[in-house]
TIFI-443534 format. One record per residue (C-alpha): residue number from 1; residue in one letter; x, y, z. Coordinates in nm, 3 decimals. Each point is the difference from the previous one (the first is absolute). Layout:
# TIFI-443534
   i aa      xx      yy      zz
 NUM  A       X       Y       Z
...
# end
This chain:
# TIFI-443534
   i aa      xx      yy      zz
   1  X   3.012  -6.610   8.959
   2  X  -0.213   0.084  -0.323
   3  X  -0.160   0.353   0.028
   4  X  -0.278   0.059  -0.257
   5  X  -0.031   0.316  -0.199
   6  X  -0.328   0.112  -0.122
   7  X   0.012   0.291  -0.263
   8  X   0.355  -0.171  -0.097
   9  X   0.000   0.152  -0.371
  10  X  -0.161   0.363   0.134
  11  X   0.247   0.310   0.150
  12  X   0.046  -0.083   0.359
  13  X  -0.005  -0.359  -0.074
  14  X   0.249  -0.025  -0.253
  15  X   0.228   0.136   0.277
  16  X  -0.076  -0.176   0.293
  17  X   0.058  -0.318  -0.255
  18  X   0.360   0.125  -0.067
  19  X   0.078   0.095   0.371
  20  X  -0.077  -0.306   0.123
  21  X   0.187  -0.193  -0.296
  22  X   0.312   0.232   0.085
  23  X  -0.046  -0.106   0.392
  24  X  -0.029  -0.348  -0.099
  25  X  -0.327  -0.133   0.059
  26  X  -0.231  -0.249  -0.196
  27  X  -0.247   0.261  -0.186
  28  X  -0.330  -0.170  -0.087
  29  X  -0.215   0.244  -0.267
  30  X  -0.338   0.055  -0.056
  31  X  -0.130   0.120  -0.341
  32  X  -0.290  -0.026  -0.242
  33  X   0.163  -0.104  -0.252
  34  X   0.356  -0.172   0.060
  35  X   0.070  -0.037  -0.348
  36  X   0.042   0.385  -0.039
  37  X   0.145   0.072   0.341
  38  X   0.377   0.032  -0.118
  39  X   0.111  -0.046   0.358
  40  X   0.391  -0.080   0.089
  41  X   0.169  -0.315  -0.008
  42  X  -0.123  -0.230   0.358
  43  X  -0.321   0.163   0.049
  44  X  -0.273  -0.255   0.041
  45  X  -0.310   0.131  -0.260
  46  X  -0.308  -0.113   0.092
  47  X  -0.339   0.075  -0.136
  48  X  -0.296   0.203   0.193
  49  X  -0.228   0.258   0.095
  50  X  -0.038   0.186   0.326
  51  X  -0.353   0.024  -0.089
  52  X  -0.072  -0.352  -0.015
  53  X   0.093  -0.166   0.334
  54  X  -0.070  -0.362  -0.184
  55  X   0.334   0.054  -0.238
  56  X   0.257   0.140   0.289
  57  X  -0.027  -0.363   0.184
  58  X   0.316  -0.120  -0.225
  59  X   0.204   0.352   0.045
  60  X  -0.036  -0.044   0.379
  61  X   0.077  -0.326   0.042
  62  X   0.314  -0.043   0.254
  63  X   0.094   0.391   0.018
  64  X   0.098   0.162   0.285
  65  X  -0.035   0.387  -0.064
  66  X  -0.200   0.138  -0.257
  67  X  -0.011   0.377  -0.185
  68  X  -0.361   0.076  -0.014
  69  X  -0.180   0.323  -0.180
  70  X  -0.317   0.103   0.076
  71  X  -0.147   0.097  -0.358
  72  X  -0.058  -0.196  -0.326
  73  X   0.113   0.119  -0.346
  74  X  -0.266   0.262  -0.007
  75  X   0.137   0.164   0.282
  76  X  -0.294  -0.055   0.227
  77  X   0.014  -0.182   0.342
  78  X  -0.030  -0.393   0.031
  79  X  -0.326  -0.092   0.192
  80  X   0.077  -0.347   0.085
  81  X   0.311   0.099   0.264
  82  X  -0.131  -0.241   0.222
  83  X  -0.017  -0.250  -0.238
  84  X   0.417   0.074  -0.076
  85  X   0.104  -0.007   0.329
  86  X  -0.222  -0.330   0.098
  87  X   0.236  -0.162  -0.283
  88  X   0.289   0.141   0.159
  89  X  -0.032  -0.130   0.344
  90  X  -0.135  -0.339  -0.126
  91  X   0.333  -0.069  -0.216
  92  X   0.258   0.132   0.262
  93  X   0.049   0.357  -0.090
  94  X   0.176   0.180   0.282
  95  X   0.094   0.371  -0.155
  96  X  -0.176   0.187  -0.233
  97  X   0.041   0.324  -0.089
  98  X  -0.282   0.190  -0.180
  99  X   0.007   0.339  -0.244
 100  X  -0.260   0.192   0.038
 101  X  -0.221   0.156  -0.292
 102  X  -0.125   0.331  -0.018
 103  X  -0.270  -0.104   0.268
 104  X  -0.010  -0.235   0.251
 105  X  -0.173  -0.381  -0.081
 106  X  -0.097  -0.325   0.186
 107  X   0.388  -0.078   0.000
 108  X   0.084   0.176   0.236
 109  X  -0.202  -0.024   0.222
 110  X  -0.048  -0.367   0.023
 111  X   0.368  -0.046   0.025
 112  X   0.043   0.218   0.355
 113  X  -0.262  -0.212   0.105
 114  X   0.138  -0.293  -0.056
 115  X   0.317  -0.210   0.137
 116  X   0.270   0.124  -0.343
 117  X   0.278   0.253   0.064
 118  X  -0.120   0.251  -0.195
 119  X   0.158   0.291  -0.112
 120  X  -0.173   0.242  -0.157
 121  X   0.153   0.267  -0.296
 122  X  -0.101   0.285  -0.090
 123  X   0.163   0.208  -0.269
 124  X  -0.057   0.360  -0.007
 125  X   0.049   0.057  -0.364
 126  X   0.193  -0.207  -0.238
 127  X   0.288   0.148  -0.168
 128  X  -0.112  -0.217  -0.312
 129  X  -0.321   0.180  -0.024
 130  X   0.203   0.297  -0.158
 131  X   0.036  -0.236  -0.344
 132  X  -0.369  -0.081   0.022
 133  X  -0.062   0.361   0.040
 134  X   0.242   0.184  -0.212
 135  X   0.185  -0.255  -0.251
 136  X  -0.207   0.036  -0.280
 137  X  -0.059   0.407   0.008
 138  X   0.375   0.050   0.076
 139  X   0.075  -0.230  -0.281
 140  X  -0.206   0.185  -0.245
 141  X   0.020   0.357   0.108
 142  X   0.281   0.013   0.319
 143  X  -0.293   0.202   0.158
 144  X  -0.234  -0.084   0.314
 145  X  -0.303   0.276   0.006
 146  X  -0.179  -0.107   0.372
 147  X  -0.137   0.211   0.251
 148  X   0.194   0.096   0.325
 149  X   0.349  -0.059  -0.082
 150  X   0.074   0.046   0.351
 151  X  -0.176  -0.311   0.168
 152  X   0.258  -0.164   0.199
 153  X   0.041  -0.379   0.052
 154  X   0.261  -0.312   0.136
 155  X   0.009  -0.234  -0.275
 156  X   0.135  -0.323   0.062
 157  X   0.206  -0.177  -0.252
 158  X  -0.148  -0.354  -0.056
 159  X   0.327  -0.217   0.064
 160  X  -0.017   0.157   0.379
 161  X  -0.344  -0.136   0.047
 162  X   0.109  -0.358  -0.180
 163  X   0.273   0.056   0.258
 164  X  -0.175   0.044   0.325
 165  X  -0.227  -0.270  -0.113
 166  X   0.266  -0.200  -0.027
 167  X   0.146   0.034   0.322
 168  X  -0.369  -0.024   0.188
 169  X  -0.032  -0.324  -0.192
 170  X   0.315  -0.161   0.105
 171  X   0.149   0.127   0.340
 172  X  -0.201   0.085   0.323
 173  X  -0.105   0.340   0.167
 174  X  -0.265   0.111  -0.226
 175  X  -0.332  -0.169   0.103
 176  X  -0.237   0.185   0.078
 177  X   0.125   0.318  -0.177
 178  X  -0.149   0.221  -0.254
 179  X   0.267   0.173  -0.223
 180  X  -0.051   0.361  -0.123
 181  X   0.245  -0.040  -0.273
 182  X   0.134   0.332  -0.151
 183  X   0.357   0.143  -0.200
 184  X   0.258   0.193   0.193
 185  X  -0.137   0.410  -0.162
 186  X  -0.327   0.146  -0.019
 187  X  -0.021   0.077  -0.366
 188  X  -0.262   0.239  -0.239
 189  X  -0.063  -0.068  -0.358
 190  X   0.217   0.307  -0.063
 191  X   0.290  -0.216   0.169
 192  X  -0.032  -0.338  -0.160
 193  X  -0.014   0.159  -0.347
 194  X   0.343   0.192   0.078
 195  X   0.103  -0.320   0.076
 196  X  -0.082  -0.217  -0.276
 197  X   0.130   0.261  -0.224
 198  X   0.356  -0.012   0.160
 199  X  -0.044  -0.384  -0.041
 200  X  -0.121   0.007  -0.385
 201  X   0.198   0.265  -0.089
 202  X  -0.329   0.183  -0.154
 203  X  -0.110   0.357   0.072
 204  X  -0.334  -0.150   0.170
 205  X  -0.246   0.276   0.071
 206  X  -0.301   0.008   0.276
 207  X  -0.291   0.251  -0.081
 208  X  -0.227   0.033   0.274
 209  X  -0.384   0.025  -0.116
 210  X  -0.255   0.153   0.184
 211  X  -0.332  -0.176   0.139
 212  X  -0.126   0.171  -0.299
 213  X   0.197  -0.130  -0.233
 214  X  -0.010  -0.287   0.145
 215  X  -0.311  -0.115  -0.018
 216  X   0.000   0.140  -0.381
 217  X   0.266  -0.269  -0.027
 218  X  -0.157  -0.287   0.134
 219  X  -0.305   0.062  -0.156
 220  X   0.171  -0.004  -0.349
 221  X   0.172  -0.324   0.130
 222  X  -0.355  -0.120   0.079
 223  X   0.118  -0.102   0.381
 224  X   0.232   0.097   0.251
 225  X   0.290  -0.227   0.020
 226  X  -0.100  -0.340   0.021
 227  X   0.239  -0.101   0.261
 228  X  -0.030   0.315   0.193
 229  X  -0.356  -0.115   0.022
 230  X   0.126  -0.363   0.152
 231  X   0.207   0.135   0.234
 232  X  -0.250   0.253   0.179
 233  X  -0.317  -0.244  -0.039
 234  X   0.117  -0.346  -0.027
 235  X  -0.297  -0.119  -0.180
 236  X  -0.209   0.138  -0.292
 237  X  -0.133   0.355   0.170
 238  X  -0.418   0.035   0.046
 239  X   0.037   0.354  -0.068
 240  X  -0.033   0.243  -0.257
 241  X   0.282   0.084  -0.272
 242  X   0.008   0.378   0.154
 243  X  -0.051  -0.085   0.332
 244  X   0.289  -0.299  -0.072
 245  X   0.223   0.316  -0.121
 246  X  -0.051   0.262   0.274
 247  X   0.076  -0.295   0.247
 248  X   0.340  -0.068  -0.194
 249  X   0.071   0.383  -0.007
 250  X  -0.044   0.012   0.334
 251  X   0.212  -0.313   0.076
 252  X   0.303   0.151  -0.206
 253  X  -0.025   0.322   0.153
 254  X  -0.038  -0.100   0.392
 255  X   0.276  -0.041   0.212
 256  X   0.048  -0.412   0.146
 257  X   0.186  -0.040   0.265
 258  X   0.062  -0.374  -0.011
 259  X   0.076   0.042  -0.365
 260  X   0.283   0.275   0.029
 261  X   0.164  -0.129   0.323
 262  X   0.299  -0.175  -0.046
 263  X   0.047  -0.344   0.200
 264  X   0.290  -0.160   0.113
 265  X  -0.160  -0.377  -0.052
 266  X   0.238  -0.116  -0.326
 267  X   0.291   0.053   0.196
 268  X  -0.055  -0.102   0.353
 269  X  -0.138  -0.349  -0.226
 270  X   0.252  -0.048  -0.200
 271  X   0.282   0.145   0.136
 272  X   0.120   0.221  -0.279
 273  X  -0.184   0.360  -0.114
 274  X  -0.310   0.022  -0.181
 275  X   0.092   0.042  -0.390
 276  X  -0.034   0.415  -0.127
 277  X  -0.232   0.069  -0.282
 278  X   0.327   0.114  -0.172
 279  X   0.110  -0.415  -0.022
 280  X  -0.273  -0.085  -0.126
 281  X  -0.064   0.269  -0.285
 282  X   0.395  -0.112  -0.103
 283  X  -0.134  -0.422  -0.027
 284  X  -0.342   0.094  -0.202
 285  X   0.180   0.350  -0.172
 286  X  -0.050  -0.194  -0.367
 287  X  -0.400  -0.055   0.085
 288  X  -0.003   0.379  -0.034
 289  X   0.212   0.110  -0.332
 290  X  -0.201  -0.072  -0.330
# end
């Protein structure tokens, strides 16, 4: 059994690569650029882009399950799904599992309409987003200045998705399902910044801004956060800068209920609990000390 991994070299990929290494089976990875791909000892490299259908004939060829995302290295959705899952069926795929972007594609879609046990992801927040967020400022200054400090959310830590892929991709039971994927706590920005600091050993500090200040902020910085802007659009906005930064006040200081409701999915998956926020501020804890 070879299962393919697409995004093998990203943050989910990476782990579903070692999970399935660790349970034994025959990893097959897809990359841009193999010679840069620093993968582990047995994995297959292979050359290819999700957005060209014509160079993923080779990385398909005689695999049985496949790790699929929906979104290309710009973060916005694939449009030639159908094309992907065509290639699938055609060279024997059985499983795939697919992780969803920030919006919904052609991925999806054309795989529950097709014949493949699909199983789709669907992370609530990653855990790693924290170091894309905060590493450099709490590098620099040990201070995060953001509005609301009291937003709540479930991050996931990334192994537990690699994890559930892992197990969708290799044992039965999980066609047909789509995974909310989510830690064990509801946590606030006040909370993960507590927490890193017991992990770094650093007097971290959260100040919350106002809207106000805020948007004083972002205009200095030219732009709201650029990946805050990815993960509420998905694609490059056709709005206005203000009207772009009362929609991202407004997202931060709404309540979501998918988004701060813990799930049980990582453990009835896996087996085991989902990892705490706390575990993984102690493995990245060096990502935030200068």
């Amino acid at each position: 059994m070879t299962v393919l991994v697409t995004g093998a070299t990203g943050t989910v990929g990476s782990h579903i690569v070692q999970h399935l290494l660790r349970a034994g089976r025959k990893v097959r990875a897809l990359t841009r650029d193999p010679a840069t791909a620093g993968l582990p000892e047995g994995v297959e490299v292979v050359a290819g882009d999700l957005n060209d259908v014509a160079t993923l004939t080779p990385a398909f060829d005689g695999v049985t399950a496949a790790h699929l995302i929906n979104f290309s290295k710009d973060y916005k959705p694939l449009r030639n799904g159908q094309q992907i899952v065509d290639l699938a069926l055609r060279a024997g795929v059985r499983k795939v599992t697919i992780l969803g972007g920030w919006e919904e594609g052609t991925l999806e879609p054309a795989a529950r309409s097709s014949t493949l046990e699909w199983t789709h992801l669907r992370p609530i927040e990653f855990m790693s987003n924290t170091l894309a967020d905060w590493g450099e400022r709490l590098r620099s200054d040990g201070v995060i200045r953001e509005p609301y400090g009291d937003r709540k959310s479930a991050p996931v830590h990334e192994s537990d998705i690699g994890a559930v892929a892992a197990v969708a991709l290799t044992e039965d039971g999980h066609a047909g399902r789509a995974y909310t994927l989510t830690g064990p706590e509801v946590l606030t920005p006040r909370d993960k910044i507590r927490i890193l600091s017991e992990a770094t050993g650093r007097n971290l500090t959260f100040e919350e801004l106002t809207p106000d200040q805020t948007r004083k902020q972002w205009a200095e910085e030219g732009r709201p956060p650029e990946l805050l802007l990815f993960k509420v659009f998905g694609d490059t906005p056709q709005v206005g800068y203000r009207e772009m930064v009362e929609f991202l006040l407004n997202v931060y200081g709404s309540d979501h209920e998918v988004g701060s409701t813990v799930t049980d999915a990582v453990e009835k998956v896996t087996g085991r609990p989902a990892r705490t926020f706390a575990q993984w501020a102690a493995e990245h804890a060096g990502a935030f000390r200068p």
